[in-house]
ROBA-869987 format. One line per 5 residues: number of its first residue (from 1); their letters; for each residue z, x, y of C-alpha. Coordinates in steps of 0.5 Angstrom, whole numbers. Each point is the difference from the previous one (the first is absolute). Layout:
REM residues N
NUM = A = Z X Y  ...
This chain:
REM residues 144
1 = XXXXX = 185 171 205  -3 5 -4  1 7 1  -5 5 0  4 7 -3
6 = XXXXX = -1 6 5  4 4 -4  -3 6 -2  0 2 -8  1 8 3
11 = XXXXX = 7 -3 3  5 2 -5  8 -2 0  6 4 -1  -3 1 -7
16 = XXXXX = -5 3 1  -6 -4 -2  -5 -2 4  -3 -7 -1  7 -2 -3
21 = XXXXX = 1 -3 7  -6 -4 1  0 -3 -8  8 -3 2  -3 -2 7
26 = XXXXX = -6 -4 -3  4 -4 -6  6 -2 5  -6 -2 4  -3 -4 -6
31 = XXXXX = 7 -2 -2  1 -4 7  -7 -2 -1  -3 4 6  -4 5 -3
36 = XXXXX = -7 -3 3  -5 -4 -6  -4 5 -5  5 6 1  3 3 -5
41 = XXXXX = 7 1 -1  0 4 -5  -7 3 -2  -3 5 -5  -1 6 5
46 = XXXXX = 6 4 4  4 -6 -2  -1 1 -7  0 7 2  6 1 3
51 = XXXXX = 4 -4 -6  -4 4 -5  3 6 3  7 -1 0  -1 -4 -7
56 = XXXXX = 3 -7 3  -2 -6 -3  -5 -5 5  3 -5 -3  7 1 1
61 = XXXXX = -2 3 7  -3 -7 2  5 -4 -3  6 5 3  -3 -2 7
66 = XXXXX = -2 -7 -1  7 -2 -2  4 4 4  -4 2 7  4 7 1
71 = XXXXX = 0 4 6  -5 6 -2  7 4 -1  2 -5 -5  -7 0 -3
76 = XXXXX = 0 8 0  6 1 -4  -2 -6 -4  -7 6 -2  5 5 -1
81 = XXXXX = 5 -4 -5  -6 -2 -4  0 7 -2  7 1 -2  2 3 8
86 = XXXXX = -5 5 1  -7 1 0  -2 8 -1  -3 3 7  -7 2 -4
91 = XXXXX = -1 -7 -1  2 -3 6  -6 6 3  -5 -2 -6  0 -7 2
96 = XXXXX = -2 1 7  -5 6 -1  -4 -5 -4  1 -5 5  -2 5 6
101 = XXXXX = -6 2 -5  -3 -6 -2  -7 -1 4  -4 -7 1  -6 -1 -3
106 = XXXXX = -6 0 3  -1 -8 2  7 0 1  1 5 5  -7 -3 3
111 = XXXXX = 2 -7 1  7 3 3  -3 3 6  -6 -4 1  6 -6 1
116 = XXXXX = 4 4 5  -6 3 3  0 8 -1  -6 2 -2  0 4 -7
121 = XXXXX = -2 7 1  4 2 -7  6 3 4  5 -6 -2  2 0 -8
126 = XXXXX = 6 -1 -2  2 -8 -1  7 1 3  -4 1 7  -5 -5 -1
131 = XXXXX = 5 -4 -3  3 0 7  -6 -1 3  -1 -6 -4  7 -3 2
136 = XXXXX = 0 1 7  -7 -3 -1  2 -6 -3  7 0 5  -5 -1 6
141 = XXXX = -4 -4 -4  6 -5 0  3 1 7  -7 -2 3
């Protein structure tokens, strides 16, 4: 049964990164082979963003959870060990302001609203929000 992540990437753990919890919730789903056909388990966008700022290796992450399918506590404090047992506040607030920050193009956040049926009036820009928009969508879409 695939799963379509409702987890927002404005959702932190007790790290205090936003957008770690959806990645870990995404490559569980993939490893269990529930994450729905032709989404990313691990994309170039706020995945690579969020991995980016904390300075973990993508590949490691990946395979951390394929191989291991930890708890998100677990996985957490496996982020958290890759950096020798820290990872500096000003970091963990650089990382989720350039998540908060970052903006669709154009078509993009067009195509989103149109498939949820929100009119664009230019008042929704964050790709976090239109994100959601677009999850919630696509959970309607396989529930229907």
């Amino acid at each position: 049964m695939a799963i379509t992540p409702a987890i927002s990437s404005d959702i932190a753990g007790p790290l205090g990164a936003i957008h770690l919890p959806r990645l870990w919730s995404k490559l569980l789903m993939s490893a269990k082979g529930q994450l729905p056909d032709g989404y990313a388990e691990c994309g170039g966008g706020f995945d690579q963003m969020v991995l980016d700022g904390l300075s973990v290796d993508r590949d490691a992450a990946v395979a951390f959870v394929k191989g291991n399918a930890p708890t998100y506590a677990k996985f957490e404090a496996w982020v958290v060990e890759q950096r020798g047992g820290s990872i500096p506040a000003a970091e963990i607030e650089a990382s989720n302001a350039a998540i908060r920050g970052y903006n669709h193009d154009d078509d993009t956040r067009a195509e989103i609203l149109g498939e949820a049926g929100i009119a664009d009036e230019g008042k929704i820009l964050d790709a976090v929000n239109l994100n959601n928009l677009d999850d919630w969508n696509a959970l309607h879409s396989s529930l229907s």
